[in-house]
mmCIF file of the N, C-alpha and C atoms, coordinates in Angstrom:
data_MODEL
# 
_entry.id   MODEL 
# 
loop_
_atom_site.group_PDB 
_atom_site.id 
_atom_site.type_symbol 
_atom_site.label_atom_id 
_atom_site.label_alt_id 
_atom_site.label_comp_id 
_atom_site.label_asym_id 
_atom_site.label_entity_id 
_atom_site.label_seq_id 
_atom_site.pdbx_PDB_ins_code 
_atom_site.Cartn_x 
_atom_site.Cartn_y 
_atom_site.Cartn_z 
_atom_site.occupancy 
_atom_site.B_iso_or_equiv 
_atom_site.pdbx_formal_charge 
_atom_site.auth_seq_id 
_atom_site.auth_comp_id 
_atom_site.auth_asym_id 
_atom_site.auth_atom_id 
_atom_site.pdbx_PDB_model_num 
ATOM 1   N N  . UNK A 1 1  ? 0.837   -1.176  0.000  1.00 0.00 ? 1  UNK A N  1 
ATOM 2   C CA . UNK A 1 1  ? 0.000   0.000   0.000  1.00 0.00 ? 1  UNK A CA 1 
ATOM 3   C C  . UNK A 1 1  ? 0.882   1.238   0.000  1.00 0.00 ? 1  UNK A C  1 
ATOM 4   N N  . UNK A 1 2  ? 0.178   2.357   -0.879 1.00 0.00 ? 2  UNK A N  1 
ATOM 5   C CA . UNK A 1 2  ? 1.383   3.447   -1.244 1.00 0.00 ? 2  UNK A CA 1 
ATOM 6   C C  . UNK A 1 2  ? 1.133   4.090   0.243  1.00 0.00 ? 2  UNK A C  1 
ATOM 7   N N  . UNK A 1 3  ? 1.706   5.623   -0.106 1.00 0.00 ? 3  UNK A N  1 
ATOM 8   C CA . UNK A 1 3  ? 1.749   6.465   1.170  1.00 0.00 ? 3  UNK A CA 1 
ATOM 9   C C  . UNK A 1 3  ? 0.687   6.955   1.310  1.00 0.00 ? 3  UNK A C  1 
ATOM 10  N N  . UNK A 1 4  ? 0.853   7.540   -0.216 1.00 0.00 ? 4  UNK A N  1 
ATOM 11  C CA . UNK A 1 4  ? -0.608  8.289   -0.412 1.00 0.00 ? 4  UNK A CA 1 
ATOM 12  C C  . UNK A 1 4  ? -1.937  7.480   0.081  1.00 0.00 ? 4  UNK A C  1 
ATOM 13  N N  . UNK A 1 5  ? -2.266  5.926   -0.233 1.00 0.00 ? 5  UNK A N  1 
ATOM 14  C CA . UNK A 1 5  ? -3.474  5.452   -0.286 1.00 0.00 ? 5  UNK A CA 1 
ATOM 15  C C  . UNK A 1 5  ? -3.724  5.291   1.430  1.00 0.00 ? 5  UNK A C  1 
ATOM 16  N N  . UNK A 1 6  ? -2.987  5.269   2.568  1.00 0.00 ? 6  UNK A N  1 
ATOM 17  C CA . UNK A 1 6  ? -2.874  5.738   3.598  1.00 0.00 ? 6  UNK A CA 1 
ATOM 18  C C  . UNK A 1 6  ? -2.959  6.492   4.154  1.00 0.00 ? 6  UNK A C  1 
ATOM 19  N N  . UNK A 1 7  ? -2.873  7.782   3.441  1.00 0.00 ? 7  UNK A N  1 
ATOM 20  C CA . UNK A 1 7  ? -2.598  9.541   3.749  1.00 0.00 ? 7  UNK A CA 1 
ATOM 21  C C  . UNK A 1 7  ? -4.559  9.772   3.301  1.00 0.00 ? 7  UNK A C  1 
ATOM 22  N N  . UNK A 1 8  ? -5.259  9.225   2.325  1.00 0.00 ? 8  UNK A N  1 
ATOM 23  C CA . UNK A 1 8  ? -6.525  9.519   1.991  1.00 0.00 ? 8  UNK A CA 1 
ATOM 24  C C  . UNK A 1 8  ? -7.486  9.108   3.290  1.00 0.00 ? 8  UNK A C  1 
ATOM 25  N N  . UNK A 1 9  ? -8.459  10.423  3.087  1.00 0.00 ? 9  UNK A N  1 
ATOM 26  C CA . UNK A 1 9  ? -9.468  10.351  3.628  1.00 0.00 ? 9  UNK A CA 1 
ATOM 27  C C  . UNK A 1 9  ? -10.591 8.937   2.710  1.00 0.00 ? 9  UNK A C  1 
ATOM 28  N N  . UNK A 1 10 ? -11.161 8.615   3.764  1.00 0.00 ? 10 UNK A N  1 
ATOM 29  C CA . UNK A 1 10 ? -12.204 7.563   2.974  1.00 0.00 ? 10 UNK A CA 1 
ATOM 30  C C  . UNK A 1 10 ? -13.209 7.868   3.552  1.00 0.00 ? 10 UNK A C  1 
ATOM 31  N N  . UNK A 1 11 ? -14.236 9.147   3.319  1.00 0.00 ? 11 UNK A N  1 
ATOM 32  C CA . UNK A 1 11 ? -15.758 9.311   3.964  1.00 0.00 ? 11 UNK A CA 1 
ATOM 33  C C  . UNK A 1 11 ? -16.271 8.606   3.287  1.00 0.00 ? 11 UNK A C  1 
ATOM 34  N N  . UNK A 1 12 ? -16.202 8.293   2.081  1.00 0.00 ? 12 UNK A N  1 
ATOM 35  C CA . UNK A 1 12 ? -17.325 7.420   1.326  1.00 0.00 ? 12 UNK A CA 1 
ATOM 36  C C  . UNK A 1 12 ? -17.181 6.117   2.136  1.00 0.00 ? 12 UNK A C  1 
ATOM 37  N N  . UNK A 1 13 ? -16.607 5.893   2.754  1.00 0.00 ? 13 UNK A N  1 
ATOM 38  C CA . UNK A 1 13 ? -16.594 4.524   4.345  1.00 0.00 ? 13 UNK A CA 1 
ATOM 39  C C  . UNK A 1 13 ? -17.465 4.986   5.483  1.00 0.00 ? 13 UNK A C  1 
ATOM 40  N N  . UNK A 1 14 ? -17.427 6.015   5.798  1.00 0.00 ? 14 UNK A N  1 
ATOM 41  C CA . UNK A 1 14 ? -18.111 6.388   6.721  1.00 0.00 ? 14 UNK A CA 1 
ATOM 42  C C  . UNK A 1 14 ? -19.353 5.584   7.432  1.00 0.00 ? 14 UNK A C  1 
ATOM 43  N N  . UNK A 1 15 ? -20.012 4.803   6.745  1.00 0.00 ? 15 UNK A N  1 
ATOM 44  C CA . UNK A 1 15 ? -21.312 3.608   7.224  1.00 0.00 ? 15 UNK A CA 1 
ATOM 45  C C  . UNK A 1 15 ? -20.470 2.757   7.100  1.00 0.00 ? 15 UNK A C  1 
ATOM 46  N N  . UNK A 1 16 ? -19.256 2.119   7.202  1.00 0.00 ? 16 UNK A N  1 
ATOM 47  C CA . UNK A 1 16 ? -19.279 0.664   6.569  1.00 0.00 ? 16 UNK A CA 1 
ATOM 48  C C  . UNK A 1 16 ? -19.205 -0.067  8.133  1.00 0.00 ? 16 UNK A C  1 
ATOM 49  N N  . UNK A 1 17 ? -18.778 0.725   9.111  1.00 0.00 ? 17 UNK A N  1 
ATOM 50  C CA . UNK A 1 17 ? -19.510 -0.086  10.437 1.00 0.00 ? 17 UNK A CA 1 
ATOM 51  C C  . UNK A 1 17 ? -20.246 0.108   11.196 1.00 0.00 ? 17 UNK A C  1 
ATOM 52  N N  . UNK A 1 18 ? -21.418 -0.825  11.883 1.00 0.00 ? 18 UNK A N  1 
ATOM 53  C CA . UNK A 1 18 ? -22.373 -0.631  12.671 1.00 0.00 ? 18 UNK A CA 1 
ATOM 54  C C  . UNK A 1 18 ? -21.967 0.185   14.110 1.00 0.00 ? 18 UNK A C  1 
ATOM 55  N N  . UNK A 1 19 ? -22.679 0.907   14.963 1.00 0.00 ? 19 UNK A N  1 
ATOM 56  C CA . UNK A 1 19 ? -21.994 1.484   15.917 1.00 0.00 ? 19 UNK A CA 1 
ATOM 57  C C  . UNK A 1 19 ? -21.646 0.356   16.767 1.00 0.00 ? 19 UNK A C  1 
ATOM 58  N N  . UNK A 1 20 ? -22.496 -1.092  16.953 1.00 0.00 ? 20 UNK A N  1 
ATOM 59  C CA . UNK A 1 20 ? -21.933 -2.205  17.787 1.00 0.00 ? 20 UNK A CA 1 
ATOM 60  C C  . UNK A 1 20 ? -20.570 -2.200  17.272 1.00 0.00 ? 20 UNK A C  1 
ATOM 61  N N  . UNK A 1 21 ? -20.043 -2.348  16.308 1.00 0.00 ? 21 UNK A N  1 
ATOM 62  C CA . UNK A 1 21 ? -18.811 -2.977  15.333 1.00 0.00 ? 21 UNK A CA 1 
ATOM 63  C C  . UNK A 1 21 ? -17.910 -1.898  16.045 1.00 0.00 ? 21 UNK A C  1 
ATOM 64  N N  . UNK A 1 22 ? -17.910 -0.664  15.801 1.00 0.00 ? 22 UNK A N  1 
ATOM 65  C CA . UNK A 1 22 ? -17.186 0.297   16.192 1.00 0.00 ? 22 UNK A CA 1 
ATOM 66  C C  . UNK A 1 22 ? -17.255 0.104   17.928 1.00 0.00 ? 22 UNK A C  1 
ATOM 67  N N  . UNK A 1 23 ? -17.888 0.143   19.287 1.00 0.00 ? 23 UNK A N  1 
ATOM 68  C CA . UNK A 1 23 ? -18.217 -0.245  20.096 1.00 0.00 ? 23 UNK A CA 1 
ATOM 69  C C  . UNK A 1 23 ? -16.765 -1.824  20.737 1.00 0.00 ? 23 UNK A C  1 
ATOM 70  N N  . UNK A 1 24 ? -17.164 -2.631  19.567 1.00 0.00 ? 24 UNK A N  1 
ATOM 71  C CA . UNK A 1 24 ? -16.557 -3.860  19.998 1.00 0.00 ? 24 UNK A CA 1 
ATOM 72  C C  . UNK A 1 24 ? -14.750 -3.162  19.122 1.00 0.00 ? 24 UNK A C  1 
ATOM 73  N N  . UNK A 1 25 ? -14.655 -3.202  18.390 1.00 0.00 ? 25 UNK A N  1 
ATOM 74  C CA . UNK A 1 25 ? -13.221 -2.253  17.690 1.00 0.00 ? 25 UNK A CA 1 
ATOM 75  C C  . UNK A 1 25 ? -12.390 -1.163  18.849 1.00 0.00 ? 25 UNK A C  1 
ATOM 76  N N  . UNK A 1 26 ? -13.313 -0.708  19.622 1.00 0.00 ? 26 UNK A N  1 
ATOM 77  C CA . UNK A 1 26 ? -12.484 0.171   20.462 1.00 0.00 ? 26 UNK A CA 1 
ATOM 78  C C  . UNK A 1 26 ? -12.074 -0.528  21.565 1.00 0.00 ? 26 UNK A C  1 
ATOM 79  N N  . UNK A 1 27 ? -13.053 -1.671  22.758 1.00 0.00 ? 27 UNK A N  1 
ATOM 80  C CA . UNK A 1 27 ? -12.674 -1.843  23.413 1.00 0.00 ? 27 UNK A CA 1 
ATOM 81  C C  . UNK A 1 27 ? -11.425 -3.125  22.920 1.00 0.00 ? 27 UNK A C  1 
ATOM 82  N N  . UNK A 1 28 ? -11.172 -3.877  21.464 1.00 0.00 ? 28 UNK A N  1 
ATOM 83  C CA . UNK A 1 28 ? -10.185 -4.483  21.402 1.00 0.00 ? 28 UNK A CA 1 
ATOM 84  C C  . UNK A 1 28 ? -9.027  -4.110  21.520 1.00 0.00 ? 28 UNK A C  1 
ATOM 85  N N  . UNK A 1 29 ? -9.203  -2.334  20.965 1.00 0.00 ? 29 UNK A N  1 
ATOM 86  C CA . UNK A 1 29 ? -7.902  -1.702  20.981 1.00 0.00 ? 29 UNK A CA 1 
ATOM 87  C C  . UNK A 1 29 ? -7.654  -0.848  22.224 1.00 0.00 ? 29 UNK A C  1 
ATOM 88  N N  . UNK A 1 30 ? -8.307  -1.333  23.326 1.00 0.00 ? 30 UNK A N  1 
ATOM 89  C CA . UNK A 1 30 ? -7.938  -0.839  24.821 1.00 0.00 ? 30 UNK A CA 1 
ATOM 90  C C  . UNK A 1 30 ? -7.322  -2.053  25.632 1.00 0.00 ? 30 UNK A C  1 
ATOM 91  N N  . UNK A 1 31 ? -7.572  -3.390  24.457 1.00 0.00 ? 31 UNK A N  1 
ATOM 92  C CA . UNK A 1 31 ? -6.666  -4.471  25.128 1.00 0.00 ? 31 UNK A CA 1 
ATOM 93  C C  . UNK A 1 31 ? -7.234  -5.726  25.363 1.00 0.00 ? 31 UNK A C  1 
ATOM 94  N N  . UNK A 1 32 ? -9.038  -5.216  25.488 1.00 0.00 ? 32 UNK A N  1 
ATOM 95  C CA . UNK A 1 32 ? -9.685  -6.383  26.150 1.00 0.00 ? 32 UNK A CA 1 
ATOM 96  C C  . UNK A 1 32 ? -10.111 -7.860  24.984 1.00 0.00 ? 32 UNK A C  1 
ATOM 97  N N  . UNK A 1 33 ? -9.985  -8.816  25.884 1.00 0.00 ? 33 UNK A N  1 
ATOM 98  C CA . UNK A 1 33 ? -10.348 -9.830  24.844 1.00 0.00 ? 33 UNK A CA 1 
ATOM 99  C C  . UNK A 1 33 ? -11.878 -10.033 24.628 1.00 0.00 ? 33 UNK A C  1 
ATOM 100 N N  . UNK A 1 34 ? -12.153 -10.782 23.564 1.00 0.00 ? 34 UNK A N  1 
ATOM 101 C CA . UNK A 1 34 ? -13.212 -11.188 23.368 1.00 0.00 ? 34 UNK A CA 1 
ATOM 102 C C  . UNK A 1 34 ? -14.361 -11.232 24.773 1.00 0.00 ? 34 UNK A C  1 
ATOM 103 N N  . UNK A 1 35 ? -13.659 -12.104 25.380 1.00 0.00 ? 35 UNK A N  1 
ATOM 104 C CA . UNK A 1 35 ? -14.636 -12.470 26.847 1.00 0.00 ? 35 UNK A CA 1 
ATOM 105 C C  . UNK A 1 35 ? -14.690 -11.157 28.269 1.00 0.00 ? 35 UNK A C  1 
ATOM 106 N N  . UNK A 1 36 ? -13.644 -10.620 27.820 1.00 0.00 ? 36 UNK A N  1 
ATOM 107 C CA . UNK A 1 36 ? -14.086 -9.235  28.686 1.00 0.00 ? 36 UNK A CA 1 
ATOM 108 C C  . UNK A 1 36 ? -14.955 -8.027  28.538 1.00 0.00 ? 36 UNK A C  1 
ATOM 109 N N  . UNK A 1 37 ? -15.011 -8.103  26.441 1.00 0.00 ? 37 UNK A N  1 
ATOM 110 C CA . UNK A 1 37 ? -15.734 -7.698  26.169 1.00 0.00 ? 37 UNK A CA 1 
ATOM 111 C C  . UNK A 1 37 ? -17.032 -7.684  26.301 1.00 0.00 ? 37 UNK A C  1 
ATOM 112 N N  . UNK A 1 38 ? -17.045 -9.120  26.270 1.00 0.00 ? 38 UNK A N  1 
ATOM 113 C CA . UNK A 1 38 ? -18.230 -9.555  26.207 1.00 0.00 ? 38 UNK A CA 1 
ATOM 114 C C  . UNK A 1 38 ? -19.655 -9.100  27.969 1.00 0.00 ? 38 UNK A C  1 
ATOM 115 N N  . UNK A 1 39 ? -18.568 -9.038  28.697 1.00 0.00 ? 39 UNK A N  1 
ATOM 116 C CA . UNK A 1 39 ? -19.029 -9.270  29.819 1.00 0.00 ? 39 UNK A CA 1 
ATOM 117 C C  . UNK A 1 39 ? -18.930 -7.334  30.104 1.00 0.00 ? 39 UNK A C  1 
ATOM 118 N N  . UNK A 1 40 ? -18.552 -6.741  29.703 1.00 0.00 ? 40 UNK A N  1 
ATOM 119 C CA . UNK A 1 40 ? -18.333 -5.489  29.486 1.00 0.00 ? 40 UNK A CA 1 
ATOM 120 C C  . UNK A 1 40 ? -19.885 -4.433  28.607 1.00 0.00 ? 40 UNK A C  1 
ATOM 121 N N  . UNK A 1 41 ? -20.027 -5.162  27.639 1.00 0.00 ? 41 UNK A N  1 
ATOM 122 C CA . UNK A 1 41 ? -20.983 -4.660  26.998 1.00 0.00 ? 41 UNK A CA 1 
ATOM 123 C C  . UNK A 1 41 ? -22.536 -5.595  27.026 1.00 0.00 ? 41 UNK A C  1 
ATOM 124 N N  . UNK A 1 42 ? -22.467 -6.370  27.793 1.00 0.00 ? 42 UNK A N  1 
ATOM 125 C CA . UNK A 1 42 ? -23.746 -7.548  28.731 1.00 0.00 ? 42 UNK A CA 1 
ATOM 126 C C  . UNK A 1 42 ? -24.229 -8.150  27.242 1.00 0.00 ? 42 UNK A C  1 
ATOM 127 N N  . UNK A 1 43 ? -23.275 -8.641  26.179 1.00 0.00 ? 43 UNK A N  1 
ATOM 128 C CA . UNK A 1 43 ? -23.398 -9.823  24.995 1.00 0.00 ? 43 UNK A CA 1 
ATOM 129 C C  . UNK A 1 43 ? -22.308 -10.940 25.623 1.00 0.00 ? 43 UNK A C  1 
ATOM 130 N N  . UNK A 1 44 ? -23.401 -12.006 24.854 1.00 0.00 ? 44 UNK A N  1 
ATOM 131 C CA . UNK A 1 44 ? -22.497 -12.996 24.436 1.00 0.00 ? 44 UNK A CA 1 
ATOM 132 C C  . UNK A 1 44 ? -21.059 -13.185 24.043 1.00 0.00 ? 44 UNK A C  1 
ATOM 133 N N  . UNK A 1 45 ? -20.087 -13.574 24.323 1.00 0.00 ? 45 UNK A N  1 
ATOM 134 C CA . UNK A 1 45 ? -18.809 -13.831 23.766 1.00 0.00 ? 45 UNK A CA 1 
ATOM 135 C C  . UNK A 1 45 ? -18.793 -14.198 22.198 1.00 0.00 ? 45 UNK A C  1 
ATOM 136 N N  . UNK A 1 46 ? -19.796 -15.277 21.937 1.00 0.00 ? 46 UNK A N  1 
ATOM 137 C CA . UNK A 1 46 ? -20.263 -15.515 20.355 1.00 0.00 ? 46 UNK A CA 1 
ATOM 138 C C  . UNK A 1 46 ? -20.705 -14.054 19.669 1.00 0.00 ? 46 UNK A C  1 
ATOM 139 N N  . UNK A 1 47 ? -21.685 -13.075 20.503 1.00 0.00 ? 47 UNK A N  1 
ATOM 140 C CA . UNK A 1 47 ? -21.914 -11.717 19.408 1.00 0.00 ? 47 UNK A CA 1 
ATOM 141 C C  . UNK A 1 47 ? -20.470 -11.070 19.825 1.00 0.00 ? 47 UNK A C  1 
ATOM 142 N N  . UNK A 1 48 ? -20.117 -11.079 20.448 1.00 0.00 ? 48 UNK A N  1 
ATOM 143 C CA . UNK A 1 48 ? -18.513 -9.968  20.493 1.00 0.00 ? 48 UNK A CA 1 
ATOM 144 C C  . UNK A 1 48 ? -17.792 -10.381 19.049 1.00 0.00 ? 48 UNK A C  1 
ATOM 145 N N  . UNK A 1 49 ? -17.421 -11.760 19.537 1.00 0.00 ? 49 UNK A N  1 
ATOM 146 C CA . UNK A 1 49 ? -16.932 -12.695 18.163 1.00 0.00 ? 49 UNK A CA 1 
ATOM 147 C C  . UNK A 1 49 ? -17.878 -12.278 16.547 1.00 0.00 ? 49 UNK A C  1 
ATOM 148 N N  . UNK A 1 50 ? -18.658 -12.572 16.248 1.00 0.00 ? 50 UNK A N  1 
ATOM 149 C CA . UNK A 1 50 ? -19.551 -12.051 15.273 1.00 0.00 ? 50 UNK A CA 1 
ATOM 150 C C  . UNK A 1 50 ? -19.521 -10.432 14.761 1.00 0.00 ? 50 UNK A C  1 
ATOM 151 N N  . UNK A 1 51 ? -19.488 -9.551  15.656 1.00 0.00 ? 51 UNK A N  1 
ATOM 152 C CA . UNK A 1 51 ? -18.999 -7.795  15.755 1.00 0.00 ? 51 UNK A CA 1 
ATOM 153 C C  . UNK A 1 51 ? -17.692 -7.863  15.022 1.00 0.00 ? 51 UNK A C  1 
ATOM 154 N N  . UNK A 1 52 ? -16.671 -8.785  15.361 1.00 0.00 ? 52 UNK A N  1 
ATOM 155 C CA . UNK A 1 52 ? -15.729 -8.374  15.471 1.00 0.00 ? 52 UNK A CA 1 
ATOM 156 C C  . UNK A 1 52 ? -14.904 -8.973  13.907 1.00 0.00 ? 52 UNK A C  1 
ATOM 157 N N  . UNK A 1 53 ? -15.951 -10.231 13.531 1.00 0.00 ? 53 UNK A N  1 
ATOM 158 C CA . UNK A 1 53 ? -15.666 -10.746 12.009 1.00 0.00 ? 53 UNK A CA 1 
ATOM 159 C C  . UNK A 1 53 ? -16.395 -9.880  10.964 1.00 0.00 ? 53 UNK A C  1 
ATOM 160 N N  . UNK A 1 54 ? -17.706 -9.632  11.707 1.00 0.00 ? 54 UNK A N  1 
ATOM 161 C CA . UNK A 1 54 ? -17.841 -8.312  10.751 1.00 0.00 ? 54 UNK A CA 1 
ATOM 162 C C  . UNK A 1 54 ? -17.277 -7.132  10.118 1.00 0.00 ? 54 UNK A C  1 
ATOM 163 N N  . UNK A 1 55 ? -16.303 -6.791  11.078 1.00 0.00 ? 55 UNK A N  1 
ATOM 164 C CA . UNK A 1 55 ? -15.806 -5.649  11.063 1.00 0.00 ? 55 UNK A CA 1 
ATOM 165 C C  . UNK A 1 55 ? -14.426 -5.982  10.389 1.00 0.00 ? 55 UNK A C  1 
ATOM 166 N N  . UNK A 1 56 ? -14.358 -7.086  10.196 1.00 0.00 ? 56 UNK A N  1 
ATOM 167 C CA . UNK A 1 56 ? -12.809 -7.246  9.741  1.00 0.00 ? 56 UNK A CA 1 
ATOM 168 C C  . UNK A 1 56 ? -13.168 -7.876  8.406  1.00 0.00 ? 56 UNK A C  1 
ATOM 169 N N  . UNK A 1 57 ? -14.636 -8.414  7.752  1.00 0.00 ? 57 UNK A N  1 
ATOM 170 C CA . UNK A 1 57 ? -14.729 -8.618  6.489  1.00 0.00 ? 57 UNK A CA 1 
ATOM 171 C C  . UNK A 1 57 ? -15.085 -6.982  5.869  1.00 0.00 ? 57 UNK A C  1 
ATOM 172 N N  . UNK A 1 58 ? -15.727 -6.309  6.391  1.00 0.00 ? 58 UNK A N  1 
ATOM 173 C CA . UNK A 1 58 ? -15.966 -4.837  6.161  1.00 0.00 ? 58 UNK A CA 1 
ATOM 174 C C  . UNK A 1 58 ? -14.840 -4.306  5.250  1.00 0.00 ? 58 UNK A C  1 
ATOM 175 N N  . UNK A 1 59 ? -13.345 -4.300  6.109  1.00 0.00 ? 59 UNK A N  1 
ATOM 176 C CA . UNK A 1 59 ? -12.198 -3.981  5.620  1.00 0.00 ? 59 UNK A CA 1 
ATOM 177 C C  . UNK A 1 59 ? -11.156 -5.010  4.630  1.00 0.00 ? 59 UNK A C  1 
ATOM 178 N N  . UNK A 1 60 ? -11.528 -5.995  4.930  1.00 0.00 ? 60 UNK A N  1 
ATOM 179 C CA . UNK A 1 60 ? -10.725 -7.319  4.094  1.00 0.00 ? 60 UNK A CA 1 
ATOM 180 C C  . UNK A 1 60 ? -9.548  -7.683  4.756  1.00 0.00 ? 60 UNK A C  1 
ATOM 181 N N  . UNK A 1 61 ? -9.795  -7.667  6.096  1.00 0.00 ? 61 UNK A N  1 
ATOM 182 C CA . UNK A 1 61 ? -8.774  -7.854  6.431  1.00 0.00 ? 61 UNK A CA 1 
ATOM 183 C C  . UNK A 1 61 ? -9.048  -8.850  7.577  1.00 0.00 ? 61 UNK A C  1 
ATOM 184 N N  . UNK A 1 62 ? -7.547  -9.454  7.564  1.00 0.00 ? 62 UNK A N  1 
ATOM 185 C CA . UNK A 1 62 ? -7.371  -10.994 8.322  1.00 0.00 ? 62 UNK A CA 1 
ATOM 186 C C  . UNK A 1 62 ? -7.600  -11.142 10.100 1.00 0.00 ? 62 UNK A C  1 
ATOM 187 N N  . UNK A 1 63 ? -7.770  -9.934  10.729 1.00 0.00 ? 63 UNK A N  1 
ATOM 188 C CA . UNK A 1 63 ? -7.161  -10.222 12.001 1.00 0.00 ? 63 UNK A CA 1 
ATOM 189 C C  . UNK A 1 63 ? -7.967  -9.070  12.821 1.00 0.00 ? 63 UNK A C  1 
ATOM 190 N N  . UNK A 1 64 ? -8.508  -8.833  13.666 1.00 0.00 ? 64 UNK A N  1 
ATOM 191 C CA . UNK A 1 64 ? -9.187  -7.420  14.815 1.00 0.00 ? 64 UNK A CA 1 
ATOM 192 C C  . UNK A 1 64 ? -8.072  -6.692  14.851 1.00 0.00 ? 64 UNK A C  1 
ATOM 193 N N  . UNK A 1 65 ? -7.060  -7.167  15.062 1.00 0.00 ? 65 UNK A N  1 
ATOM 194 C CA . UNK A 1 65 ? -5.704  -6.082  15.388 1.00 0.00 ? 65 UNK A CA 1 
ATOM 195 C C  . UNK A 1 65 ? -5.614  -4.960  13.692 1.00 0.00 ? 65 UNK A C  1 
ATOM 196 N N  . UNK A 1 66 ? -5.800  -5.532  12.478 1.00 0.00 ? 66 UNK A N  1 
ATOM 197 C CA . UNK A 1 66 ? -5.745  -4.879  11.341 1.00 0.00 ? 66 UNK A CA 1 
ATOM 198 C C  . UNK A 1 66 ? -6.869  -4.053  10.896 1.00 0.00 ? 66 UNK A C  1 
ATOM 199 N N  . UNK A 1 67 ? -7.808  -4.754  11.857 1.00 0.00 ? 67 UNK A N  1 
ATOM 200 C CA . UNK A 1 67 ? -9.413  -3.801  11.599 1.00 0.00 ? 67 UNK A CA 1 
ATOM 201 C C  . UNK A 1 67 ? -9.619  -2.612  12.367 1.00 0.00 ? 67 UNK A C  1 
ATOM 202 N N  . UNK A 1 68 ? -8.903  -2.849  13.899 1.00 0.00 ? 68 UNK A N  1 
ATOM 203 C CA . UNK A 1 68 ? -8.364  -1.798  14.380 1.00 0.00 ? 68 UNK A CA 1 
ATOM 204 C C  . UNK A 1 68 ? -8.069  -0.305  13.629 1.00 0.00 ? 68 UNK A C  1 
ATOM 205 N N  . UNK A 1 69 ? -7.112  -1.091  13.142 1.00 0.00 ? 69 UNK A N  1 
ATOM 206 C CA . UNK A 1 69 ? -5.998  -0.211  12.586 1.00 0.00 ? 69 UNK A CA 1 
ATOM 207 C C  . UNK A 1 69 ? -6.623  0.527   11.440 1.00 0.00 ? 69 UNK A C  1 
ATOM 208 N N  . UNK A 1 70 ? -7.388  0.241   10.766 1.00 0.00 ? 70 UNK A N  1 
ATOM 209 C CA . UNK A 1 70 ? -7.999  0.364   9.336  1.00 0.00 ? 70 UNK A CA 1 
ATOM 210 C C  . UNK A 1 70 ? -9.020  1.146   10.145 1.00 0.00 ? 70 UNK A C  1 
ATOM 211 N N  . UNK A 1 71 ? -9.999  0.834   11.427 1.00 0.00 ? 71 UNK A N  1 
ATOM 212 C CA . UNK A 1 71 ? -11.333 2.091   12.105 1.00 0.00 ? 71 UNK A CA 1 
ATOM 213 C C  . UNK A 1 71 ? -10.393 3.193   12.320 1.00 0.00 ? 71 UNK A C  1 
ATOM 214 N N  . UNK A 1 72 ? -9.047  3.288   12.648 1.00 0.00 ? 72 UNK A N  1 
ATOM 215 C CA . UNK A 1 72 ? -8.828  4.056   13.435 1.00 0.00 ? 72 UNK A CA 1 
ATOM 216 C C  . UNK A 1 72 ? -7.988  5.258   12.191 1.00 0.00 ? 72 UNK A C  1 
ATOM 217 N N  . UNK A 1 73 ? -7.509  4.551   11.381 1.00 0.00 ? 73 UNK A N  1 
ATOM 218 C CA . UNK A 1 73 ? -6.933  5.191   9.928  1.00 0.00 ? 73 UNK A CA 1 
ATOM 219 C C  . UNK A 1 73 ? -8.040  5.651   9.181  1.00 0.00 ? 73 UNK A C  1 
ATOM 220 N N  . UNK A 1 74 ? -9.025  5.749   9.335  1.00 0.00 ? 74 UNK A N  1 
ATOM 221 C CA . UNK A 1 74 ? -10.563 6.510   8.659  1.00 0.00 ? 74 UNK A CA 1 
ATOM 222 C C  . UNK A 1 74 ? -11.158 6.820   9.529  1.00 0.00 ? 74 UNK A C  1 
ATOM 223 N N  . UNK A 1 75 ? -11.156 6.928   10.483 1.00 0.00 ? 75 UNK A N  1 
ATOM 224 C CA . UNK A 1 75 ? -11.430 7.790   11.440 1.00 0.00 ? 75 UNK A CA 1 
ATOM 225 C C  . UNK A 1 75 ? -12.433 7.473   11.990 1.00 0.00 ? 75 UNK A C  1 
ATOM 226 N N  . UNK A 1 76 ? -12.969 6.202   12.060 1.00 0.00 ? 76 UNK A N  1 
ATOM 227 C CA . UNK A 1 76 ? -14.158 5.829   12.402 1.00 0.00 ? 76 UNK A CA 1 
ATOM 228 C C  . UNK A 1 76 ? -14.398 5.595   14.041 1.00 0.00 ? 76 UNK A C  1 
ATOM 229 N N  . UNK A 1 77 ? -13.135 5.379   14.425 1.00 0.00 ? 77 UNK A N  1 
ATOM 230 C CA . UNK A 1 77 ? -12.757 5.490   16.035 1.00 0.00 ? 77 UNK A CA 1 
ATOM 231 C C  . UNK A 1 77 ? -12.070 5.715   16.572 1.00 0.00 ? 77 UNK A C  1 
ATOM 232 N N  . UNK A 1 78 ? -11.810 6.220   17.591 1.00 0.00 ? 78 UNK A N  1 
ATOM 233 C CA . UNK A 1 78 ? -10.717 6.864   17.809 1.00 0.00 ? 78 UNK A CA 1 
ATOM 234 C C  . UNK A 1 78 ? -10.493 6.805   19.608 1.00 0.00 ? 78 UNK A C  1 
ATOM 235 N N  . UNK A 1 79 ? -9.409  5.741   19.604 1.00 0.00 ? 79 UNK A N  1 
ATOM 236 C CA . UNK A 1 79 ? -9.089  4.850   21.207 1.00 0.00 ? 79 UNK A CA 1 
ATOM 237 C C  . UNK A 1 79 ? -8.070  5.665   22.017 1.00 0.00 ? 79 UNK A C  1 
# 
């Protein structure tokens, strides 16, 4: 990925996550796992899990730690 395609704004993203998605995205990137989450926001460990594949097919990407990275590089959250 260039510099530039990093350096761009992407509002036309702006919906591509639910506020749960964004919700479960921040507290991963404060550290907590799945099951703290879970018990944090009074869901299931399975919907934390589910939030959190959503949000990482959203972006195409492999891992919560990269989906992170990708809410937080468009500005969709900010930890």
């Amino acid at each position: 990925m260039s510099i530039q395609a990093l350096a761009n704004d992407d509002d036309d993203h702006e919906g591509v996550l639910t506020d749960r998605e964004k919700e479960v995205l921040l507290w991963a990137a404060a550290g907590k796992t799945s099951s703290e989450t879970s018990q944090i926001l009074g869901l299931t460990e399975r919907t934390v899990k589910w939030h959190s594949t959503r949000a990482r097919e959203a972006f195409g990407v492999a891992t919560t730690t990269q989906a992170v990275v990708e809410a937080v590089r468009r500005r969709l959250i900010h930890p």
